[in-house]
C-alpha positions, 0 to 999 in steps of 0.5 A, a space after each residue: 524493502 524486502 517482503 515475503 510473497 506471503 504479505 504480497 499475497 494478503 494484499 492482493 486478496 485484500 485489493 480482490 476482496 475490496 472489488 470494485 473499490 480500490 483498498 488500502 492499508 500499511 505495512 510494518 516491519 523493521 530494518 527494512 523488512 516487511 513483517 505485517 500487513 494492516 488493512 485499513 478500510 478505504 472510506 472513500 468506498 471508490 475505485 477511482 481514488 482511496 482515502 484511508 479512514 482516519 481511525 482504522 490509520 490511526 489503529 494501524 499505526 498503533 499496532 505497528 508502534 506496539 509491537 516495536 515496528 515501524 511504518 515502511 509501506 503504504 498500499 492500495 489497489 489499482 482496479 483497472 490501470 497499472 501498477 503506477 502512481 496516478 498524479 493523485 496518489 504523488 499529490 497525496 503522498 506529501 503526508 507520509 513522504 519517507 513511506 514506500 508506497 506499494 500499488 497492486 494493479 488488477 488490470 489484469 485480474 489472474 496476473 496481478 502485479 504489485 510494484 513499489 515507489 518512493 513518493 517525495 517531493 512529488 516526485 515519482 522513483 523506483 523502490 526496490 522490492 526483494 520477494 522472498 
């Protein structure tokens, strides 16, 4: 997926503005290319584990359909531990399983690091982020 360092920026603010909780949200685009990211509130209110709220996921969708996008990503923060899936974030990918899943870790909070993975069939591989 390609993503400008722009997108990747608005969601290390979000995942900083989210503290001590972790955030999430989705990212549109199309033809491979990131082109919008949609915080979604993480009603879970944890920094342990994140559930996107229902309406704010559903709205996200909506708003990526509508403008002719779709769904590449999903991203939430890691607050204290890499930029690698925990067993719960593979065990809750089976819902969206064609989804890249993006983590940004602030384990080290001045060098944040932001990685991508595919999640399926609980399974964990590499996704190819091209920074522009």
């Amino acid at each position: 997926m390609r993503i400008a360092q722009s997108l990747i920026d608005e969601m290390v603010a979000h995942a900083r503005a989210d503290l001590p909780n972790e955030c999430c949200g989705m990212v549109g685009g199309a033809d491979g290319e990131a082109k919008v990211v949609l915080p979604v509130v993480n009603s879970a209110a944890s920094p342990l584990r994140f559930e996107m709220d229902p309406q704010g996921q559903y709205n996200a969708l909506q708003a990526i359909e509508d403008d002719g996008k779709e769904l590449l990503a999903i991203y939430h923060s890691h607050t204290k531990s890499a930029a690698y899936p925990s067993q719960t974030d593979v065990n809750q990918a089976v819902n969206w399983p064609d989804a890249i899943y993006l983590i940004v870790s602030l384990q080290e909070p001045e060098t944040p690091d932001v990685k991508g993975y595919w999640l399926k069939d609980l399974k964990i591989a590499d996704a190819e982020l091209v920074v522009e």
